[in-house]
C-alpha positions in Angstrom: 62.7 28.4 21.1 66.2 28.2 21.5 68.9 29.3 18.2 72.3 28.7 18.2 75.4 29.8 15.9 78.6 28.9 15.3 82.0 29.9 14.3 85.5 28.9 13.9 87.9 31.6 15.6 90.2 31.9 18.5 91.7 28.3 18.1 88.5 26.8 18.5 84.6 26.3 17.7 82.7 29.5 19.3 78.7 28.4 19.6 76.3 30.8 21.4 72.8 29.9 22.3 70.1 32.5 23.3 65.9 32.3 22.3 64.9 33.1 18.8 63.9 36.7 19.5 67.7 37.8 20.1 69.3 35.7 17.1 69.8 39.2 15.3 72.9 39.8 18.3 74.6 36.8 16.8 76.8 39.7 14.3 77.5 41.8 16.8 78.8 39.0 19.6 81.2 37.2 16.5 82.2 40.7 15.2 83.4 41.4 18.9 85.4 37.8 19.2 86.3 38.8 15.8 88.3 42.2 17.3 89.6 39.8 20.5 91.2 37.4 18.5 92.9 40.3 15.7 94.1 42.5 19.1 94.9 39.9 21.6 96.0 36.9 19.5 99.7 35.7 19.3 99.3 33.7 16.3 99.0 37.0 14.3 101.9 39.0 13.7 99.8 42.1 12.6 98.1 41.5 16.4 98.7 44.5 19.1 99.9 41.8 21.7 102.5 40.7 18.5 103.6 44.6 18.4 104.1 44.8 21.5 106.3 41.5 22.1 108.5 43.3 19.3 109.6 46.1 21.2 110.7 44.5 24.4 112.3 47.0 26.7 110.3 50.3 25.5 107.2 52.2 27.2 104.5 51.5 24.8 101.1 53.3 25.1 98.3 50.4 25.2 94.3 50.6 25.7 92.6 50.6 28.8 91.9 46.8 28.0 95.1 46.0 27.6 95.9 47.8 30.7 93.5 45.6 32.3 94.1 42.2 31.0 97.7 42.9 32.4 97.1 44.0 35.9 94.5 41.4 35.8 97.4 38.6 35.1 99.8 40.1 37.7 96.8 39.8 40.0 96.3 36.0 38.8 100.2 35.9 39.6 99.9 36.9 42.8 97.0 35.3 43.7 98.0 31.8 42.4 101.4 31.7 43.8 103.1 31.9 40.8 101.2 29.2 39.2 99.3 31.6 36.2 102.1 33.0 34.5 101.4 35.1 31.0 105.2 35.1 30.7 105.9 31.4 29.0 105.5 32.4 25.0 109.2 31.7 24.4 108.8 28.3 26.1 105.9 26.9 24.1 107.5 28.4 21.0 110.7 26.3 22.0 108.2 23.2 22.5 106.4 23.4 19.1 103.3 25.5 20.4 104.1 28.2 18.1 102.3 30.5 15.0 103.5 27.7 12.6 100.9 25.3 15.2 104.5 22.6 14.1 104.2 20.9 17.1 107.8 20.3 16.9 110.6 21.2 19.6 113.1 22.9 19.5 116.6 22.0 21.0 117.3 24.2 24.3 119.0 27.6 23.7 120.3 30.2 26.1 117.3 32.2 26.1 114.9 28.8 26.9 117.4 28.1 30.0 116.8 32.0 31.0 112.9 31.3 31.2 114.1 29.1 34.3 114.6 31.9 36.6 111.7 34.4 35.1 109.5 36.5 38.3 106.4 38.0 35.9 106.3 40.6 38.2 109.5 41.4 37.6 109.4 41.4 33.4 106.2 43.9 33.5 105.7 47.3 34.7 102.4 49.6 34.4 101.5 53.0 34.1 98.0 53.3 34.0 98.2 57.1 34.5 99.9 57.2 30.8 98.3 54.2 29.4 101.6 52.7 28.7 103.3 49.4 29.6 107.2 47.9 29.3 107.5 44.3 28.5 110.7 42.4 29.4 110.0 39.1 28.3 107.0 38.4 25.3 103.7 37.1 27.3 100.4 35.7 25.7 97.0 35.3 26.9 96.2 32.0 25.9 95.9 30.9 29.6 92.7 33.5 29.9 91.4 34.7 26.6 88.7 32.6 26.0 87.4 33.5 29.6 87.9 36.6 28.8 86.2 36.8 25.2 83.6 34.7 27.2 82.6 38.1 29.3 83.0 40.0 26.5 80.3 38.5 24.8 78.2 38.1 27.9 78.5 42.3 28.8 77.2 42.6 25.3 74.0 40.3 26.0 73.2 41.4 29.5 73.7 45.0 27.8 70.7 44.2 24.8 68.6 42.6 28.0 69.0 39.4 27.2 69.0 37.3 30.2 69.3 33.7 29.1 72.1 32.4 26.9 74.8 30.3 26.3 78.1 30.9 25.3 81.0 28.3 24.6 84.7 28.8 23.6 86.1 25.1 23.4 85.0 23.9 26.7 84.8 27.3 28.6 81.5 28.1 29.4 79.3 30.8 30.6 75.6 30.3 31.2 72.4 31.9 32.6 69.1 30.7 33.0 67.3 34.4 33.7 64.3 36.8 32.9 63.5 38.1 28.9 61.8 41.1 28.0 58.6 40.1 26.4 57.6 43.8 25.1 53.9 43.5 27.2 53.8 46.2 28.9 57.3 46.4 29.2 58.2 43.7 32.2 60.4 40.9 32.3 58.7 37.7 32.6 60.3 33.9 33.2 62.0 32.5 30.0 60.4 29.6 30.5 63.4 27.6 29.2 64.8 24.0 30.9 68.4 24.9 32.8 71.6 24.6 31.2 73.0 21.4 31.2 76.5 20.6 30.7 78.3 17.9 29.7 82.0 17.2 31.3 83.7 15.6 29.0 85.4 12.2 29.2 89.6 13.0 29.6 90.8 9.8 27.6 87.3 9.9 25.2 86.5 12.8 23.8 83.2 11.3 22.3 82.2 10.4 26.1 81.2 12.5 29.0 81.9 11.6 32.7 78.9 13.4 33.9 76.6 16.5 33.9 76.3 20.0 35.7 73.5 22.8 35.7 75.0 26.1 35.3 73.4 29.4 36.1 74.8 32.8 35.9 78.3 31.4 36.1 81.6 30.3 34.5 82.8 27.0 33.8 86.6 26.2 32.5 88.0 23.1 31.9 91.6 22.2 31.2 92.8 18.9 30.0 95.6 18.1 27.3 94.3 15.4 25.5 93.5 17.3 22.6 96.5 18.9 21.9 99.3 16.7 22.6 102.8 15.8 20.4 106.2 14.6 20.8 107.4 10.7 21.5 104.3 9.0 23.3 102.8 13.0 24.0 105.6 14.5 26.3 105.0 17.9 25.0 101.7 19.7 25.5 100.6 23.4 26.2 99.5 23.8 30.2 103.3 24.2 31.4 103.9 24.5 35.2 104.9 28.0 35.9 108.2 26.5 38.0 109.5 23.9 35.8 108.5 25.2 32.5 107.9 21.6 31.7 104.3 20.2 30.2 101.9 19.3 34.0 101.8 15.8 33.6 100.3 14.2 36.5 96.9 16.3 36.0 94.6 14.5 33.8 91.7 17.0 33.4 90.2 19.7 35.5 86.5 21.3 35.5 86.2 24.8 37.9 83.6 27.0 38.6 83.8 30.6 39.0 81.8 33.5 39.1 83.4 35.3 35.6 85.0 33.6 32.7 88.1 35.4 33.1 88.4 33.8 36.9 87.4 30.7 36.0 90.1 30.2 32.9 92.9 31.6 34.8 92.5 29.7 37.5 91.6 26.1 35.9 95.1 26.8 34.1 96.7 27.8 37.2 95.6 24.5 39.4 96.2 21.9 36.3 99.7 23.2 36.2 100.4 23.2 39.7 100.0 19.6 39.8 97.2 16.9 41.4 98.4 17.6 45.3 99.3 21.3 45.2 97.0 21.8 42.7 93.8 20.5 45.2 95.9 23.3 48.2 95.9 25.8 45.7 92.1 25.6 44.8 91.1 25.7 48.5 92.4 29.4 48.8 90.6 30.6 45.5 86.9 31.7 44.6 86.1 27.8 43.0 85.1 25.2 42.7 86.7 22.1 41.2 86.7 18.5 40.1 90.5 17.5 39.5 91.5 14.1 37.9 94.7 12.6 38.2 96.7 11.1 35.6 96.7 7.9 37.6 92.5 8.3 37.7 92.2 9.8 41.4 89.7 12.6 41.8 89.1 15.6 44.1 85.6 17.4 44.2 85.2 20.7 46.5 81.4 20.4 48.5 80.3 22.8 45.9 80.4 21.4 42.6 77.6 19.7 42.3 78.1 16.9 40.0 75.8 14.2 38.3 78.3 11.2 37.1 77.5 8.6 34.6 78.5 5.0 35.6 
């Protein structure tokens, strides 16, 4: 039989399925979001990422995951053309998207028209032989965490043998449909369970769904502002195009596949932002799959996301 649990944390609703006999891991995967979101989080001043923002110009000695969640951006950067880009903090605090949530903007400043000429490789350096790092401009994680605390929590499974499970941060996904232990004789035997279905929800109806996916031993993001949206008629939202450092508006929603959370998060941000044409370019040069919908309803699927739509 298959348990689930629930929790508020990282801006969201965390839920996490897996079959009765591994319910007593549901501590340990919360405890482990739990140290995500108090390290990682920029909503929390007391945060390392917070500390870190606040001494701007220094070499600063950092973890190894720290070390890595950088080098992994700069390689999103790169990758992306651009389009991922951990350096925009200062812009969605100028917009409202701030630790107050106050969803109100702020009028433009000298240091908002400096964003418009920011090169992320340029405003972060790494020493990995001394574990430290100097910061020129503040960054966030917000357009990766969740995938990451996704494969957090899925290393921790796969490491306690579980092999089919369920794991949702506010629309990213990761699911497998694999073996369990049984404890006969010590082998692994079929769960036994149905697949994992998902539901892709409905961009302008959140109580709808457009149509449904099986997923198996990957990653599913999706990006779409409906949910978080302020200002006159919803001109401000939080998925900023990396060049403009204006709110992606002619993206309605976007659904990718990838083979880790991380991947899939990044990259979902990174083609929403880029736009409905250069966003569909982009995706065809990155490990993917998509389903892309326009603000004016036009939709692009890749030959590998294998889609059931509702009428």
């Amino acid at each position: 039989m298959i348990v689930a649990q629930r929790e508020q944390m990282l801006g969201t609703t965390i839920e996490i399925k897996v079959l009765e006999q591994n319910a007593h891991l549901f501590p340990f995967c919360f405890e482990e979001l739990r140290r995500i979101e108090k390290t990682y989080s920029r909503f929390l001043d007391n945060s390392e990422l917070s500390r870190l923002n606040r001494n701007l110009g220094l070499w600063q000695e950092v973890s190894d995951e720290f070390i890595y969640l950088l080098a992994s951006a700069l390689e999103f950067y790169k990758k992306t053309d651009g389009n991922f880009d951990i350096s925009l903090k200062s812009v969605l605090d100028n917009i409202g998207y701030d630790k107050e949530y106050s969803f109100k903007a702020k009028k433009s400043s000298r240091s908002h028209e400096a964003n418009l000429v920011s090169d992320l490789i340029k405003n972060v350096q790494i020493d990995e032989k001394n574990k430290k790092i100097l910061l020129k401009k503040e960054i966030e994680f917000g357009g990766f965490g969740k995938g990451f605390a996704l494969d957090k929590v899925r290393e921790l499974l796969e490491s306690k043998g579980v092999r089919h499970y369920y794991i949702n941060a506010g629309g990213d996904i990761f699911a497998r449909r694999g073996k369990e232990r049984t404890g006969e004789k010590g082998k692994d035997q079929e769960s036994g369970q149905d697949p994992w279905i998902i539901l892709l929800e409905h961009p302008d109806d959140e109580t709808k769904a457009i149509g449904k996916i099986e997923l198996d031993n990957c990653s599913l993001a999706g990006s779409a502002p409906n949910r978080r949206k302020w200002g006159k008629a919803g001109e401000f939202h939080h998925l900023l195009n990396a060049k403009t450092k204006k709110p992606a508006m002619d993206v309605k929603a976007i659904f990718v596949i990838a083979k880790s959370g991380i991947e899939a998060d990044a990259y979902a941000t990174a083609i929403f932002t880029a736009g409905f044409g250069k966003g569909i370019g982009l995706s065809q040069h990155l490990p993917v799959e998509v389903l892309i919908i326009s603000s004016k309803n036009k939709v692009f699927q890749s030959k590998g996301f294998k889609v059931e739509f509702f009428q």
